[in-house]
N, C-alpha and C positions, 0 to 999 in steps of 0.2 A: 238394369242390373244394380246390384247393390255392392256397392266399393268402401269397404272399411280401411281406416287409413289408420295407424298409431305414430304416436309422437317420438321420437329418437333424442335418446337423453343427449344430457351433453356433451358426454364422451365419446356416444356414437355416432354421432354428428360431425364428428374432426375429421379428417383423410386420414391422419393418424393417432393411435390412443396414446394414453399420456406413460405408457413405460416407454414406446419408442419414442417419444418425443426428449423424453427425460434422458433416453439413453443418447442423443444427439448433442443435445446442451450439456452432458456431462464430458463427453468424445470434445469439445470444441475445447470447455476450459480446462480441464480439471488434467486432459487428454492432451491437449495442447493441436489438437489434429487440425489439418485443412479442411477444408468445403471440400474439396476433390476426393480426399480420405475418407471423408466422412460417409457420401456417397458410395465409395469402393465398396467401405465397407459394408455397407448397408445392403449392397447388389450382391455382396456374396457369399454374407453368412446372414444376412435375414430375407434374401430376396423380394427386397424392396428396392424400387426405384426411385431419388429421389432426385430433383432439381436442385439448381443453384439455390433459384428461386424459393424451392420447398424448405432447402436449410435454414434461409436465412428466416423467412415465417412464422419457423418452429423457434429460433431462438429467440425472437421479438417477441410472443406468445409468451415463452418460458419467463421471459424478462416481464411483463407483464404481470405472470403471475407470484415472482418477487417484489416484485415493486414494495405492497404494502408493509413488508419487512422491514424493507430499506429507512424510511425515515425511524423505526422502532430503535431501531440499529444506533440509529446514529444521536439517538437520545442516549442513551445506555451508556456510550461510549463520550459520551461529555458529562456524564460522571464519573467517569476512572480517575484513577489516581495517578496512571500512567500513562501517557498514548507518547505512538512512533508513527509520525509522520515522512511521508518521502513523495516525489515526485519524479517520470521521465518521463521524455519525448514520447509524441503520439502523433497521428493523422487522423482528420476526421473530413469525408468530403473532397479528398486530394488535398487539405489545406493543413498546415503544419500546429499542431495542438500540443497537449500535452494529456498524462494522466494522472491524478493522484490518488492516496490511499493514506489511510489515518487508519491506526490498530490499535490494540491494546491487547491483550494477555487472549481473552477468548472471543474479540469480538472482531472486524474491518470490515471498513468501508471504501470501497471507490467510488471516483467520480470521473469520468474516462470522457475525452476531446473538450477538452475544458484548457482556457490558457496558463500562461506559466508566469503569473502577476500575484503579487500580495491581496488583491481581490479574492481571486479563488482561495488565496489560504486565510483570509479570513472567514468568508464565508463558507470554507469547511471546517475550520475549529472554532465556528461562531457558538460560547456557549462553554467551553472546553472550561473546567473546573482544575483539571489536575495539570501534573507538567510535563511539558510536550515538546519530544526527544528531537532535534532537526539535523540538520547540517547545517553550514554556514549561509545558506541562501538567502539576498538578503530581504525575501519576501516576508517569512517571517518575523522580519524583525518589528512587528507592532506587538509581539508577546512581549512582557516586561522581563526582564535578571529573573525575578522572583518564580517565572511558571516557562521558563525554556532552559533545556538541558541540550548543552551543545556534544556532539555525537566524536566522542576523543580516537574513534574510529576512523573519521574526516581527518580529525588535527592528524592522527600520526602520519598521513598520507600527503598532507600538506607541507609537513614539518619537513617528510623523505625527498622530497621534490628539488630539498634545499642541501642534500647530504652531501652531492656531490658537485656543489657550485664550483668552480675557478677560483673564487676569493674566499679565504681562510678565515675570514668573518660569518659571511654568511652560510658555508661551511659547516661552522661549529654551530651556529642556530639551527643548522636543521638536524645537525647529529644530535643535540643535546634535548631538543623541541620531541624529535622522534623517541628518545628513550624514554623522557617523562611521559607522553600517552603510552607506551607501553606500559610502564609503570601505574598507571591510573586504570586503564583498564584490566591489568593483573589485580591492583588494588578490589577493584570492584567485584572480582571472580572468589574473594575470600573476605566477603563480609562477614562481620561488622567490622568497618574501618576505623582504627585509632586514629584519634585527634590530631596526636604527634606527627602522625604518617599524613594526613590532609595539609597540615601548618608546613612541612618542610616543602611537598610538590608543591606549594601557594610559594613560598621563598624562591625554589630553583623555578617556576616558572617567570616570577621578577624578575630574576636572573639574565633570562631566558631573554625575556620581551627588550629588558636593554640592552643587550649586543644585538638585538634586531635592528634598534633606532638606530646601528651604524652603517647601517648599509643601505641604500633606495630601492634593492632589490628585496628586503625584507619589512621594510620600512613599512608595506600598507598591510601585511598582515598584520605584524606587530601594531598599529594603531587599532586595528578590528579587534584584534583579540583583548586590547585594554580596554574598550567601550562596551565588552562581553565579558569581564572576569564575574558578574553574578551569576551567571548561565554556567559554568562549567563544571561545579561542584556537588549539586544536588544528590548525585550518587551517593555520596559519603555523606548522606543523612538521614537515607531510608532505603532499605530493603524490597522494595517493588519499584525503587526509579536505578535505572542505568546505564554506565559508561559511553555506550554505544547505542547507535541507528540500527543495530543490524535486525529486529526484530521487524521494523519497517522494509526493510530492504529484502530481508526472505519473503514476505508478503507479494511484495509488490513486481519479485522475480515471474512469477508463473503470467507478467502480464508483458515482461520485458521478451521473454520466452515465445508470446501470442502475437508480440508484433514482429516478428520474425519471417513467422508466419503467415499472418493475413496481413502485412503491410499496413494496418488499425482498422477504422468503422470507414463503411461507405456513409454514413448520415448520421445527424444527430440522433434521429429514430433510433437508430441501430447502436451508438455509444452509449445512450442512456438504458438500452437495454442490458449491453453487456456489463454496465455499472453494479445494474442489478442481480445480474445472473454473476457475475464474480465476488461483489456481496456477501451473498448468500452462500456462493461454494467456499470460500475464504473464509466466514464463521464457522461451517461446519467443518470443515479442516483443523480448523484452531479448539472446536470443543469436542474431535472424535468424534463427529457423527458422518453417517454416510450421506453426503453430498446426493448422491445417485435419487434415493427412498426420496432425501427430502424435496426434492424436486417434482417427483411424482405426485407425491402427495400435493405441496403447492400447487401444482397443475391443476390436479383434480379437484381440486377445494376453488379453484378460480374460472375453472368452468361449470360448478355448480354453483358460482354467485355464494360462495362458502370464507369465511375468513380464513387463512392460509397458518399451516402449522407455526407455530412460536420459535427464533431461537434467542430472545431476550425473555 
């Protein structure tokens, strides 16, 4: 007998085609859902069954076919003139990691079960051209005064920590500490900053640092924060750099939100994937695109051996 046989492209060839797969990896980040959810979901409005197993396949796949984004990304974005970097706790493997995320205006990057060392942060703003918004951590600190803006969002929470000490010294450094970042990051919200208004906050926070030298309980911030007075200013010199972390920190929420949830990655396999699969959905969020489409598409474009739609 004669047995003709044809070839099944390569979407037909999946267990699943690339909208549901796309609709899994958007349900995980973007959705913030569980594995268990996600399944729920899927048993009872697409009646589909799927496995632990299946989910996790589907996001490594999707991660996959982000990837070649990924390094695009992170060229683009060590050209900005601005990036916000932040970093939190993670697990990768049962073992205690971290994650971080470096942004800018329309672009982020993560890099997820990676440790919480000046290695990782050099090695993720290896390249970084512009000035790069942090907190006090002191991983950072291999960026020079001249290209780290420290995050006065940090300071004022610092400064508050000191509002209500017992001693009337340190006391007044944190009531006085806390209203000048108030004032600095108000300053920042009604650009363009007069000169006058930067020279006086530079005088009260002199001010400031020397009634900290009286106290031991203030003593080591105030030494930090004099070995950082080129770092604090930047804002009040250009109109795309400012005050605050928080641009970093909204980013980097939707991952703080996910280990809630999955408790972080079973394996490196799986961190580097969701690196990429957050990526990708973190760009498209930041330039108004649908997240959902451009997943599909990458999907599709990486199981036809296709280079994957652009978002640099």
């Amino acid at each position: 007998d004669l047995v003709t046989r044809g070839n099944l492209s390569a979407e037909r060839a999946q267990s699943f085609g690339p909208e549901l797969q796309a609709q899994v990896a958007s349900m995980s980040t973007e959705g913030h859902m569980s594995r268990s959810k996600i399944r729920r979901h899927a048993s009872q409005i697409w009646k589909v069954e799927l496995s632990n197993g299946a989910v996790t396949n589907i996001l490594k796949r999707m991660g996959a076919a982000c990837e070649p984004n990924y390094e695009l990304i992170r060229a683009a974005l060590m050209r900005e003139f601005a990036l916000y970097a932040d970093e939190t706790p993670w697990s990768c493997a049962g073992k205690g990691a971290y994650a971080w995320v470096v942004a800018a205006e329309k672009l982020a990057l993560f890099r997820v079960g990676k440790r919480r060392s000046s290695i990782e942060a050099r090695e993720l703003l290896a390249g970084a051209q512009g000035i790069v918004h942090t907190d006090r951590y002191k991983g950072y600190s291999f960026l020079p005064a001249s290209q780290r803006q420290l995050c006065w969002e940090h300071l004022k929470r610092n400064f508050n920590a000191f509002t209500d000490h017992e001693d009337p010294i340190a006391g007044e450094f944190g009531a006085r500490g806390y209203a000048l970042a108030r004032q600095a990051i108000k300053a920042d919200r009604h650009w363009p900053i007069k000169t006058e208004l930067t020279k006086r906050l530079e005088v009260e926070l002199g001010e400031i640092l020397d009634l900290g030298e009286r106290h031991e309980d203030t003593r080591g911030m105030t030494t930090e924060l004099r070995g950082q007075l080129g770092s604090l200013w930047h804002f009040a010199q250009s109109p795309h750099v400012h005050a605050t972390n928080n641009h970093a920190e909204r980013t980097i929420r939707q991952l703080v939100i996910k280990r809630k949830i999955s408790q972080g990655s079973g394996s490196d396999a799986g961190a580097d994937a969701l690196s990429y699969l957050l990526t990708t959905v973190a760009t498209c969020q930041l330039q108004d695109k649908p997240a959902h489409a451009h997943l599909k598409d990458s999907l599709t474009a990486y199981l036809r051996g296709q280079p994957p739609p652009l978002l640099v």
